[in-house]
C-alpha positions as CSV (number, residue, x, y, z in Angstrom):
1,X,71.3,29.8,40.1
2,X,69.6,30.6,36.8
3,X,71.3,31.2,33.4
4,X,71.0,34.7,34.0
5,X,73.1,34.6,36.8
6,X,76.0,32.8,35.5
7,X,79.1,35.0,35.1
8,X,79.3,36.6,32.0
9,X,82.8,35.6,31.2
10,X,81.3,31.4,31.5
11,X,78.1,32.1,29.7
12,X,81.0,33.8,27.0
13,X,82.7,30.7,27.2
14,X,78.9,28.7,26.4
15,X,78.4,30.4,23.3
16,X,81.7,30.0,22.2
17,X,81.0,26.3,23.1
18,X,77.4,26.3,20.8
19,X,78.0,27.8,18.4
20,X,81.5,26.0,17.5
21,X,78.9,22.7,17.9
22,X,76.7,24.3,15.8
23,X,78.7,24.5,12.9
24,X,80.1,21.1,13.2
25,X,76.7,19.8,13.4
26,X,75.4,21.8,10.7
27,X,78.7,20.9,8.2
28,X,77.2,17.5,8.8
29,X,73.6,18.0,7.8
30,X,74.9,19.3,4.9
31,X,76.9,16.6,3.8
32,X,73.3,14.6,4.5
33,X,71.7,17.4,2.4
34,X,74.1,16.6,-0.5
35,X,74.6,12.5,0.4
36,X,70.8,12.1,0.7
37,X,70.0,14.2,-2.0
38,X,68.2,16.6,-0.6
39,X,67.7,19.5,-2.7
40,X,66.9,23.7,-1.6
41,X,66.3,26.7,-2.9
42,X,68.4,29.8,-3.8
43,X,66.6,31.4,-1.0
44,X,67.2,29.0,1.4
45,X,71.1,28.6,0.8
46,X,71.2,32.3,0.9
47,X,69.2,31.9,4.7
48,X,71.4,29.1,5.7
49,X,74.6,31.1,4.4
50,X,74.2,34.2,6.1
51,X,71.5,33.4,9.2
52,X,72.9,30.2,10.2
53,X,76.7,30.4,9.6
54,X,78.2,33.9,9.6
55,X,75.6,35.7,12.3
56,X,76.2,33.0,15.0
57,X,79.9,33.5,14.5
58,X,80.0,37.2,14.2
59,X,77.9,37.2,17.7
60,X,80.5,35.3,19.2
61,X,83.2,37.7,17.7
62,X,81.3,40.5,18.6
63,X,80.6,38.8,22.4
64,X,84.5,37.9,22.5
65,X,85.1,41.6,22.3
66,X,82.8,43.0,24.7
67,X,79.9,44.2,22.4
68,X,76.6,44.4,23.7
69,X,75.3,43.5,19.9
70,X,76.6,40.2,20.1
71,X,74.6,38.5,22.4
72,X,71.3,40.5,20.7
73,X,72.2,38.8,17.0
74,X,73.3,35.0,18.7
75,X,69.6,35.4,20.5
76,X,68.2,36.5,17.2
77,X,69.8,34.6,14.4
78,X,70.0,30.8,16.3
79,X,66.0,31.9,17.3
80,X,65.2,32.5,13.3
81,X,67.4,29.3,12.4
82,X,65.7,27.2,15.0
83,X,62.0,28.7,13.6
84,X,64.0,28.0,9.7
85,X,65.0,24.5,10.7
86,X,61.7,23.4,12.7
87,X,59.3,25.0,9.6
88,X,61.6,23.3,7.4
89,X,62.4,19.8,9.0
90,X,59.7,18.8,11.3
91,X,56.3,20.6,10.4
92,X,56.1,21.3,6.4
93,X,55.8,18.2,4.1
94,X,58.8,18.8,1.2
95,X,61.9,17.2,0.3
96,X,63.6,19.0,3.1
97,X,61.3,17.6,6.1
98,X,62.8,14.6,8.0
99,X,60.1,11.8,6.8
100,X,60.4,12.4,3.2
101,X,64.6,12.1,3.2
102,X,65.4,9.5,0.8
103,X,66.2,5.8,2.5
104,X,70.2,5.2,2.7
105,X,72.9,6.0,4.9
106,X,72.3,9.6,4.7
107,X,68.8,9.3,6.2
108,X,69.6,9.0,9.4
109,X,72.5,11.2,9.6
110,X,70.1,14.3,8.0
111,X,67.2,13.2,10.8
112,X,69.6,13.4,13.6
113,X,71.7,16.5,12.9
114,X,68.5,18.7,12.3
115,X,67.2,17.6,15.5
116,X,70.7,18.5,17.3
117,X,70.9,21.3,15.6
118,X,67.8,22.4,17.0
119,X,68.9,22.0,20.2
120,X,71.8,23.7,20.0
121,X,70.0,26.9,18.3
122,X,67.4,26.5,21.6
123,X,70.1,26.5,24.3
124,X,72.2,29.4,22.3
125,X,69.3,32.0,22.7
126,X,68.9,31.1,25.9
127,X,72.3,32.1,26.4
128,X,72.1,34.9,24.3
129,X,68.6,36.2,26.2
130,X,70.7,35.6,29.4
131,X,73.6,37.3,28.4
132,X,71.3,40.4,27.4
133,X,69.2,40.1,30.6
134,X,72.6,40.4,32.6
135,X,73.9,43.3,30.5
136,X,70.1,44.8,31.0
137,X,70.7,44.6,35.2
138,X,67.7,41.9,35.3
């Protein structure tokens, strides 16, 4: 059986799952932002804020209540934070990519949360694409 295929009411359930793993992981690269230090931008706290915070918890409330939007903006905002996070951590040299975090306790705590967030940001637009597949009669 494919993710597609999974009851709607489970794959619910999954993104609930995700995205309250999400934020825990992402409140914890965070602290490794500020423990490290590692600094950003104005722009990027404004992305992080609003792309990889409130939209992945507005698509669950959205999914919780039946809305078709929801699993459209968990697809689409965890998809831009994953492209965000893998511009930002693993392929662009600048304070922010995992190699150039500063050596102490922090480092290895701001390596390994980016890469589970990543992860986590994958498997919730898969959900997402499933749950839209499902409601689409694919």
């Amino acid at each position: 059986m494919t993710l597609s295929q999974s009851n709607p009411a489970r794959l619910k359930l999954l993104a609930l799952v995700l995205v309250g793993a999400h934020l825990l992981v992402t409140l914890l690269h965070a602290a490794a932002h500020i423990g490290a230090p590692v600094p950003s931008t104005t722009g990027q706290y404004v992305f992080v804020f609003t792309i990889i915070y409130i939209a992945p918890l507005a698509a669950v409330w959205l999914l919780l209540r039946g809305r078709r939007e929801g699993a459209a903006l968990l697809a689409t905002s965890m998809g831009a934070a994953f492209l965000f996070g893998l511009i930002n951590h693993f392929i662009v040299i600048s304070p922010d990519h995992i190699s150039q975090t500063p050596p102490g306790i922090w480092q290895a705590a701001f390596a390994w949360s980016a890469a589970i967030t990543a992860a986590l940001q994958l498997a919730s637009v898969a959900v997402g694409a499933a749950l839209l597949r499902r409601r689409n009669g694919r």
